[in-house]
C-alpha positions in Angstrom: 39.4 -10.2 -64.2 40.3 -8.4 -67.3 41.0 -11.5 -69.5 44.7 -10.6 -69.6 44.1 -7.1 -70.5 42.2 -7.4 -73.8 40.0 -4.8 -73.6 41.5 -1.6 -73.9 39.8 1.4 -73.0 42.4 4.2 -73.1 46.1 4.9 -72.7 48.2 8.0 -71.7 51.2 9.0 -69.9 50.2 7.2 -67.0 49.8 3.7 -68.4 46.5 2.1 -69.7 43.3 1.6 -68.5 41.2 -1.8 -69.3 37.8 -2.8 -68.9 37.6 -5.8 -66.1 34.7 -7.8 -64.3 35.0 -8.6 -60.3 33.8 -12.4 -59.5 30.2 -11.1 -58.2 30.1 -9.7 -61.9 30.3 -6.0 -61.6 32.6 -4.3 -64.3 35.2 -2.3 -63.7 38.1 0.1 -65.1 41.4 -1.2 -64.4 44.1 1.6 -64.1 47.5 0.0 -65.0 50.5 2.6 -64.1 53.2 2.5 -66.6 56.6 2.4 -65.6 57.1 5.2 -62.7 59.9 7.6 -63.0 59.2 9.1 -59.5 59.1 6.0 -57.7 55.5 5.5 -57.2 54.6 9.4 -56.7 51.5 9.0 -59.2 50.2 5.9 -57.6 50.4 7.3 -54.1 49.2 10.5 -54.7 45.6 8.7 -56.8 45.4 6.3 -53.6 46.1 9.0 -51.0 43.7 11.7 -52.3 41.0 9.9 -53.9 40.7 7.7 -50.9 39.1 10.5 -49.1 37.0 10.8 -51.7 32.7 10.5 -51.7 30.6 12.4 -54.1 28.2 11.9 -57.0 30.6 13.6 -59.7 33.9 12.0 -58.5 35.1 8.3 -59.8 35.2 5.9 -57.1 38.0 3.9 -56.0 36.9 0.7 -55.6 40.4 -0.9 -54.7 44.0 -1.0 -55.9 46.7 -3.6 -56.3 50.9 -3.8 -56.2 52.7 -6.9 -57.1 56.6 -5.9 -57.4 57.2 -3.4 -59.8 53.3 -3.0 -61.6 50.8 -1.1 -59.5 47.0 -1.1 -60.7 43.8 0.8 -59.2 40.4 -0.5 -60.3 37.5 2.1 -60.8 33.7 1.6 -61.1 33.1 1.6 -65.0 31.6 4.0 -66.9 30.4 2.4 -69.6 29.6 6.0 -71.6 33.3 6.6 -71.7 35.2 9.9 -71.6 33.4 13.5 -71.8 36.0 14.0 -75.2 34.3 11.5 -77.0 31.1 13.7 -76.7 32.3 17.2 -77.6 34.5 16.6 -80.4 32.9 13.4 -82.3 30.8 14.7 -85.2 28.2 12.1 -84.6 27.3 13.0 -81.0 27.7 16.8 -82.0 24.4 16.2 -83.4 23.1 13.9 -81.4 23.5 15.3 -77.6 21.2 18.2 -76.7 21.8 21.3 -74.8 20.3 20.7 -71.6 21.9 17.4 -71.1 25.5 18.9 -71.7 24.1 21.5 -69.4 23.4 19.2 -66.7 27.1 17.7 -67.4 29.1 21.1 -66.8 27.1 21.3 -63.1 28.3 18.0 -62.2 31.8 18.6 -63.1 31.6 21.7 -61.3 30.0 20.1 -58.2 32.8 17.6 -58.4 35.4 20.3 -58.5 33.9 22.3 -55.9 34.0 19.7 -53.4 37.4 18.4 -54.2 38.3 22.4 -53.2 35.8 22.3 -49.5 34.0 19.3 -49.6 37.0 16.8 -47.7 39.0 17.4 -44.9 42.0 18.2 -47.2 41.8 20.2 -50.2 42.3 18.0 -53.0 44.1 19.9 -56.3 43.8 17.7 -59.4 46.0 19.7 -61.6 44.7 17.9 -64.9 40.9 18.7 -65.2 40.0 18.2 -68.8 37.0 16.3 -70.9 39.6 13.3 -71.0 39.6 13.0 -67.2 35.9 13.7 -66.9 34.0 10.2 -67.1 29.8 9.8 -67.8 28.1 6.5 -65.8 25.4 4.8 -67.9 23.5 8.2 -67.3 25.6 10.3 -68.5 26.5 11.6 -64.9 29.6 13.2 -65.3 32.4 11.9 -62.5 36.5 13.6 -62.2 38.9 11.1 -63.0 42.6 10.3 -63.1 44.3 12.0 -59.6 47.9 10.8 -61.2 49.1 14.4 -60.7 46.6 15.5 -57.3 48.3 17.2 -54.4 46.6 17.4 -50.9 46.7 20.7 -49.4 45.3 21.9 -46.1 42.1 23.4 -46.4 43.6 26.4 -44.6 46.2 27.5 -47.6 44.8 29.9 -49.8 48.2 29.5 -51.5 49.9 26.3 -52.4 53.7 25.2 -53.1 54.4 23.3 -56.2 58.2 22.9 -57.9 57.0 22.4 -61.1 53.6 23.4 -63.1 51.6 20.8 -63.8 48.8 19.3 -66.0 47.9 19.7 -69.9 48.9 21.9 -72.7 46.0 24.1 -73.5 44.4 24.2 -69.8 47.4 24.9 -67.4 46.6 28.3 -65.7 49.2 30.5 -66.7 50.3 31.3 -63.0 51.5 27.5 -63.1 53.9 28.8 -65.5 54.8 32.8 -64.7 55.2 33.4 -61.3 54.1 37.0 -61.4 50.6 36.6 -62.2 50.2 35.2 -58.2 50.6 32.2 -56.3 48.8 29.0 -57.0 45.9 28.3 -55.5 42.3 26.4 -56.2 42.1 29.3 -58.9 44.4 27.3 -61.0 41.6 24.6 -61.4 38.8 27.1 -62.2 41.2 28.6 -65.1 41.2 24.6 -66.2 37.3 24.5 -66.1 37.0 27.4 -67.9 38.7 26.5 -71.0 36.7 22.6 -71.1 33.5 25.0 -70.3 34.4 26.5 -73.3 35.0 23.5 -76.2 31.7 22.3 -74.2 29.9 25.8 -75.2 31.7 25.6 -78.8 31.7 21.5 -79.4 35.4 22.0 -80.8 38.6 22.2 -79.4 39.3 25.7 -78.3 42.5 25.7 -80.8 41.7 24.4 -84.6 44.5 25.6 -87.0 42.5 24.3 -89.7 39.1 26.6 -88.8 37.9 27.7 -91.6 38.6 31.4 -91.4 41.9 32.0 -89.4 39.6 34.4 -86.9 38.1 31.1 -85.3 41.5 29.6 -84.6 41.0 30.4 -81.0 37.9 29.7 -80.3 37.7 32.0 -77.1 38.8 34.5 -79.1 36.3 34.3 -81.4 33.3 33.7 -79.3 34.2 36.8 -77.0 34.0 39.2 -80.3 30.4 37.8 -81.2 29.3 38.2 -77.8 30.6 41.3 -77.1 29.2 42.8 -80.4 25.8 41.2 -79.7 26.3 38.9 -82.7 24.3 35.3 -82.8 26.0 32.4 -81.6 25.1 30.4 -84.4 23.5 27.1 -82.8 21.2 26.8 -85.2 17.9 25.5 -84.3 17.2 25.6 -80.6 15.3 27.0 -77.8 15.7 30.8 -76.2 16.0 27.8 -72.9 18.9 26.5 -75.0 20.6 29.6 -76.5 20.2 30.9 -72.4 22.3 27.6 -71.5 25.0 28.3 -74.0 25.3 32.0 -73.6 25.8 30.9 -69.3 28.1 28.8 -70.1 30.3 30.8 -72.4 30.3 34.0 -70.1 31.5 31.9 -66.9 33.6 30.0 -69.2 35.1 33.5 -69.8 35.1 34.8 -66.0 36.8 31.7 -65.2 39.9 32.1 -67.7 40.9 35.6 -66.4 44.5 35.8 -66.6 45.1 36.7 -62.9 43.9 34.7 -60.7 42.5 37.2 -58.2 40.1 37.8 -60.9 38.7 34.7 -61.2 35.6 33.2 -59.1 35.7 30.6 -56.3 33.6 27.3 -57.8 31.4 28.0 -55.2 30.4 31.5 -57.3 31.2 29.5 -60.6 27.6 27.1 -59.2 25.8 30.6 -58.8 26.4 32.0 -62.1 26.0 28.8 -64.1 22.6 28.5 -62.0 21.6 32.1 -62.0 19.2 33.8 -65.4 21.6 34.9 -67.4 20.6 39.0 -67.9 22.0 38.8 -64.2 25.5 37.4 -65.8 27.9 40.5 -66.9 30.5 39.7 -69.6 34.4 40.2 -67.9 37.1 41.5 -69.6 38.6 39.8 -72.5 41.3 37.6 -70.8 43.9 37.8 -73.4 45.1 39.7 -76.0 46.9 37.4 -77.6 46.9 33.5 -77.8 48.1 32.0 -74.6 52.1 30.1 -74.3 50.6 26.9 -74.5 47.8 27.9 -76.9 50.6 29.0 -79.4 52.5 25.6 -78.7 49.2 24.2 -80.0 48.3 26.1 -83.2 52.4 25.6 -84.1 52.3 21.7 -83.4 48.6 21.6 -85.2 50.2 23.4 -89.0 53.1 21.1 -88.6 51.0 18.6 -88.7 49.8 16.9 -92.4 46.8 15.2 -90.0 44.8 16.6 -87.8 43.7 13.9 -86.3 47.7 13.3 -85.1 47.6 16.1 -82.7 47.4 15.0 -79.6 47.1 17.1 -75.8 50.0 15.7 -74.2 50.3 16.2 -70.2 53.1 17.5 -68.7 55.4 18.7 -65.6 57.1 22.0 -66.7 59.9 23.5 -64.7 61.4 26.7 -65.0 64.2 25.3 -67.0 61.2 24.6 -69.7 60.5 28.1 -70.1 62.5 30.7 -72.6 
């Protein structure tokens, strides 16, 4: 089925994934789980919560496999790859038009919102980012990866967790300081906001090597122009276009609000992204200074010689991580 794993679509923390093909000759996307370290926690949460699992933007479980110590889960393929390869490759930066990226971010945020009301449980992924978010043939974006998923009763506005969860540069800080308020299904909309944002600004939103050190943080940045009416600069496109950008950038913004209180449901997130934007109010700036994990970024990016060796690495950080 995926002629003894020779075609290798990505690897991570969790293992690798290869491309496969079932006997009736549909492909597939073979999840192969590394060696566990919390006995199979990974494998039972993916099984357990993306069983329940039915909707357009969320990848399909088509069936999973344990033979002694190796555990596998095979996906419907999607042969357009990760949504990464889109925003930061220079060649599709150039290629890939507005309204098509457009129609991307209101899939992933369809996807999100019914992972939050849609199923009889309330699914937390804890890891959204534009490597977990897969496009089918049509570029229909689907969630991906529920390594690190709890299941929560629809009922709890707020959730227990032992240890924060998910990747540096899109863990909501509350996952990390316990005084900015429990954790809840705000935790994911803080992690949509920042890959709304390096959708609106085709870049990563931390780049020690921008060229003037203002842009290092791309929020940052973007917030200052807006806020002082500047252009975007997106060159040659539509007021349609510019309107789809500008959307994107202010919910983007709503959505990273450093308390969670402040932050809307994905349920409001579909309004604003859907609404004209002179209705759309900018927030608050919601920082004043480069995030924790932002700042782990920027120092592991300029002591770096490459910048192409910086990688987002997903974690589990406990208290004990913390200074």
């Amino acid at each position: 089925m995926t002629k003894n794993f020779k075609d290798k679509l990505a690897e991570g923390g969790y293992g690798s994934v290869f491309k496969g093909k079932l006997r009736s000759g549909h492909h597939v996307a073979i999840k192969l789980l590394g060696k566990s370290k919390d006995n199979g926690q990974d494998f039972t949460n993916e099984v357990a919560s993306i069983g329940r699992i039915h909707h357009a933007n969320v990848a399909k479980l088509i069936g999973f496999c344990v033979e002694g110590s190796k555990q596998a889960l095979v996906y419907d393929f999607m042969s357009n790859g990760s949504l990464d390869k889109i925003i930061f490759t220079e060649e599709n930066k150039n290629t890939f038009g507005w309204k098509k990226m457009f129609d991307i971010v209101l899939g992933v945020a369809q996807g999100i919102h019914y992972l939050h009301q849609g199923c009889d449980m309330q699914i937390l992924h804890f890891d959204i980012k534009p490597h977990n978010i897969l496009l089918d043939e049509n570029f229909n974006p689907k969630v991906f990866d529920f390594g690190l998923a709890k299941l929560y009763s629809v009922d709890d506005s707020i959730v227990s967790l032992t240890a924060a969860r998910g990747t540096i540069g899109y863990i909501a800080p509350e996952l990390v300081y316990e005084n900015l308020g429990g954790i809840s299904y705000k935790a994911h909309v803080y992690s949509f906001g920042m890959l709304l944002m390096e959708m609106a600004g085709r870049r990563k939103n931390v780049n020690a090597f921008a060229d003037h050190t203002s842009q290092i943080y791309f929020p940052s940045w973007i917030y200052d122009r807006l806020d002082q009416g500047e252009d975007l600069e997106l060159g040659d496109v539509s007021d349609d276009e510019k309107a789809m950008v500008t959307k994107m950038i202010i919910t983007a913004f709503w959505c990273i609000q450093l308390l969670p209180s402040n932050r809307p449901s994905m349920n409001k997130v579909l309004k604003m992204l859907e609404s004209d934007v002179e209705l759309l109010e900018m927030p608050p700036k919601p920082f004043h200074q480069l995030p924790l994990e932002t700042s782990m970024m920027v120092d592991s990016c300029e002591n770096s010689n490459d910048e192409s060796s910086t990688s987002l690495d997903t974690v589990i950080i406990t208290s004990s991580n913390i200074a």
